[in-house]
C-alpha positions as CSV (number, residue, x, y, z in Angstrom):
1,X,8.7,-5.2,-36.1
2,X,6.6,-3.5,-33.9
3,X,5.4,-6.7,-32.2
4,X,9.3,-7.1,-31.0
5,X,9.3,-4.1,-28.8
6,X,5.6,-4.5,-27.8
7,X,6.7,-6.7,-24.4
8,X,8.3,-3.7,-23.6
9,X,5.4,-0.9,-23.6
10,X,3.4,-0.8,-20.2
11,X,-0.5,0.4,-20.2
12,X,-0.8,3.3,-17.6
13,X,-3.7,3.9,-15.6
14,X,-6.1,6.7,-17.5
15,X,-6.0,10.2,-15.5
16,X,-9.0,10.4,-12.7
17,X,-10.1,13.6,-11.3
18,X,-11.9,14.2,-8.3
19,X,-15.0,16.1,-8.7
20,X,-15.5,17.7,-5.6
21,X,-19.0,17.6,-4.1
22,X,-21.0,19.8,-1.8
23,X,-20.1,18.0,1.4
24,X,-16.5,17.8,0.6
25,X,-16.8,22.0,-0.2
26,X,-18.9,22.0,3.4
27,X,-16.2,20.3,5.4
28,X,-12.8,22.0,3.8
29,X,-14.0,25.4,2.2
30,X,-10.1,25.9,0.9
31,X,-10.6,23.1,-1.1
32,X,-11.1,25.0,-4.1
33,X,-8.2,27.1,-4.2
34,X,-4.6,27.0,-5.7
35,X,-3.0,24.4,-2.8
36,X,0.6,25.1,-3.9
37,X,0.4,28.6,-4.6
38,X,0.3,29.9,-1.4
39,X,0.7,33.7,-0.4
40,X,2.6,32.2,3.3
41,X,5.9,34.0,4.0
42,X,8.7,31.6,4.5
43,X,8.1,32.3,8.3
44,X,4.6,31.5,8.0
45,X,5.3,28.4,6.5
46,X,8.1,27.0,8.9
47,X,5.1,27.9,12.0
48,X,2.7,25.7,10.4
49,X,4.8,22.8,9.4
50,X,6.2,22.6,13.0
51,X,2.8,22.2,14.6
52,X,2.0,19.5,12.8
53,X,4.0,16.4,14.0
54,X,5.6,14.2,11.3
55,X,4.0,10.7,10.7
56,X,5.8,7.6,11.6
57,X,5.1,5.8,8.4
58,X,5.9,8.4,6.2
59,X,9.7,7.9,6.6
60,X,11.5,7.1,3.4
61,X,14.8,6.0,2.9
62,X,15.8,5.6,-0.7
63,X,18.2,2.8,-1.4
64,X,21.6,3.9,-1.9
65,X,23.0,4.7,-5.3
66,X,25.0,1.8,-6.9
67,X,28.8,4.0,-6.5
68,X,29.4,3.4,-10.4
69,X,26.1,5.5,-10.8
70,X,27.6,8.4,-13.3
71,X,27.3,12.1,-11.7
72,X,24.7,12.8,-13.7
73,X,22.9,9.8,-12.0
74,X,23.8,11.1,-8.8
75,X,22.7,14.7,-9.4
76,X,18.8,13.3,-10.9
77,X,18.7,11.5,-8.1
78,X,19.5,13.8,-5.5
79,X,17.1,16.3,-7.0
80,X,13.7,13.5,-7.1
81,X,14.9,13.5,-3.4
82,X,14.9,16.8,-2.7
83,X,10.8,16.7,-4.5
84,X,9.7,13.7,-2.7
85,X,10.7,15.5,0.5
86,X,9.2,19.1,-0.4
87,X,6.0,17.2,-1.4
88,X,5.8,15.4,2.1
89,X,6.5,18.3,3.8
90,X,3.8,20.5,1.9
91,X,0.9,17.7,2.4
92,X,2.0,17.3,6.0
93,X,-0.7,20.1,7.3
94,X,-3.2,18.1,5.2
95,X,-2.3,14.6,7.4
96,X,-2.3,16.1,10.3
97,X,-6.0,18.0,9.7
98,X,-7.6,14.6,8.5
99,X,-6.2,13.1,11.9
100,X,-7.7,15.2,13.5
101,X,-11.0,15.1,12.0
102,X,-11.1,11.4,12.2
103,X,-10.7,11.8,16.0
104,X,-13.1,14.1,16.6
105,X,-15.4,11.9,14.6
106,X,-14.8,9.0,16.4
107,X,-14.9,11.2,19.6
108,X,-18.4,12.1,18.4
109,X,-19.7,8.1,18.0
110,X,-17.8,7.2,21.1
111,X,-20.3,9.9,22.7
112,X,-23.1,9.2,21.1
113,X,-23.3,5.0,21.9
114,X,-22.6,5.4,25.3
């Protein structure tokens, strides 16, 4: 009997952690802490997410909700919304730093082959 339902389980990928080496630490020294427990004030938080501009190919429309969707439906759905775009807006900061460092990096070789 089992064999029937089989086609319908999926493998996931296992779990992978990132062990984070002494270079990594070197470069971001925050690394280490609790990234979405921060102590900001709600003030402090708007200020830092408005300095960093928003990336052009992070925008995400969803598909709209079949209208025979139940309210229930509606009300899940709404809500994964509402985490996909608190999770965008929270690693935002982190986008914009890497940017940043990949310029100056490139800055850097453009400097040194000349």
């Amino acid at each position: 009997m089992f064999y029937l339902y089989q086609q319908y389980v999926t493998k996931r990928q296992p779990i992978t952690d990132l062990t984070v080496y002494r270079q990594l630490k070197e470069i971001i020294p925050s690394i280490e802490e609790e990234f979405f427990c921060s102590r900001m004030t709600e003030e402090e938080k708007k200020d830092v997410l408005y300095t960093c501009p928003r990336s052009s190919c992070m925008n995400y429309s969803p598909p709209p909700l079949n209208d025979s969707a139940s309210a229930g439906i509606k009300k899940m759905d709404f809500m994964l919304y509402r985490i996909q775009s608190a999770i965008a807006q929270a690693t935002r900061p982190i986008d914009y730093y890497v940017y940043r460092r990949i310029q100056a990096d490139n800055g850097a070789l453009k400097k040194t082959k000349t």
